[in-house]
C-alpha positions as CSV (number, residue, x, y, z in Angstrom):
1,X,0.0,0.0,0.0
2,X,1.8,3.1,-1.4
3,X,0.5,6.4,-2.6
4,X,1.2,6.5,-6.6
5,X,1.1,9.7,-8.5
6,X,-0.3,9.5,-11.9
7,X,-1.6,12.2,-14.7
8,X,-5.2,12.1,-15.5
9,X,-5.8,12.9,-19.0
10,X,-9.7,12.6,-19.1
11,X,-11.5,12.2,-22.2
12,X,-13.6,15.7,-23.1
13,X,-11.3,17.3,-20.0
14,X,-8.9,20.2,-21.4
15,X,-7.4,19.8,-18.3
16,X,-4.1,17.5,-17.2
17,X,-4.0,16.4,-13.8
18,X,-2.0,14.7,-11.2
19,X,-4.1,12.4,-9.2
20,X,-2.8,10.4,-6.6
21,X,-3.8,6.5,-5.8
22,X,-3.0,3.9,-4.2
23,X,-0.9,1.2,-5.4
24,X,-3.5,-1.1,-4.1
25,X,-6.5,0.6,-6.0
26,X,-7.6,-1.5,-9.0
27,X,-8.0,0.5,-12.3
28,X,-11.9,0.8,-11.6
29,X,-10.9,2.7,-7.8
30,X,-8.3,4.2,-10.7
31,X,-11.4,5.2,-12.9
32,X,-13.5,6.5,-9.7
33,X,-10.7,9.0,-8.7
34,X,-10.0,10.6,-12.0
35,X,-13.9,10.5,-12.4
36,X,-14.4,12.3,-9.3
37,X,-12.4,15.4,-10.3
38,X,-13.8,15.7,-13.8
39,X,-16.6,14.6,-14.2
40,X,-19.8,17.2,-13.3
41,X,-16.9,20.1,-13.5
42,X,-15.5,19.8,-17.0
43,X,-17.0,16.7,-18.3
44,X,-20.7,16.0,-18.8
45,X,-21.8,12.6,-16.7
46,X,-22.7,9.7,-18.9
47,X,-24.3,7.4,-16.2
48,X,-25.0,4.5,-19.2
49,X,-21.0,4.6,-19.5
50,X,-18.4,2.8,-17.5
51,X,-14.7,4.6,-17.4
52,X,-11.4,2.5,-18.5
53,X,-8.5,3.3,-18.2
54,X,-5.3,2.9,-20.5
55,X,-2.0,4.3,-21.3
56,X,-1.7,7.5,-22.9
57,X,-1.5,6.5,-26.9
58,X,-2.3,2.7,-25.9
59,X,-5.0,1.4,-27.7
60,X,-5.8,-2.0,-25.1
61,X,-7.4,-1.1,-21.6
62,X,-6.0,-2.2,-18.2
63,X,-8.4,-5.1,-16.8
64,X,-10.6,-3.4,-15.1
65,X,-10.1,-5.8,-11.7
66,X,-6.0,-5.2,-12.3
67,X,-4.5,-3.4,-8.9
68,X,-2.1,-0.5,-10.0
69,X,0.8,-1.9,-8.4
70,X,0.3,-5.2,-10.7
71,X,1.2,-3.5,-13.5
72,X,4.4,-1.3,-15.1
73,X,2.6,1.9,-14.5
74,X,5.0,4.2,-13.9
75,X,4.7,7.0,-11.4
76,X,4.4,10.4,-13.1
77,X,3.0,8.3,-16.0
78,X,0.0,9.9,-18.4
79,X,-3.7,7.2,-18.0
80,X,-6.6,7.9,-20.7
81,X,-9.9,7.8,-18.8
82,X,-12.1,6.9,-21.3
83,X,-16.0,6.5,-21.5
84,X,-17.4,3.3,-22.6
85,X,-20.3,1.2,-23.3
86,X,-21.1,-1.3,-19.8
């Protein structure tokens, strides 16, 4: 259990930002955190849409059950948070 720094680059946010996790959190507690600071401020809410999460430029998402610290995420390192179907 370690706090992780990561940059949030949220899909319809013009904003970058650093969010920090936990090493612990899976990419869905990943999803929820970005979620929390974008969306309703910057980003319109689309309740029928679940968030993944992926590398910036990647074009597979993380499992969404995956804990941070099982993968090579970097700290520092850019996620997408992107809307889609459920």
């Amino acid at each position: 259990m370690a706090l992780f720094p990561v940059i949030s680059n949220f899909q319809h946010d013009f904003v970058l930002l650093l969010l920090p996790v936990d090493t612990e959190n899976t990419m869905d507690e990943v999803a929820a955190a970005a979620a929390h600071h974008s969306v309703g401020t910057r980003v319109a809410p689309q309740p029928d849409k679940i968030v993944r999460v992926r590398r910036q430029g990647a074009g597979d998402f993380f499992p969404r059950d995956v804990r941070l610290g099982e993968t090579d995420v970097r700290p520092m390192e850019t996620l997408e948070f992107i809307f889609c179907d459920a």
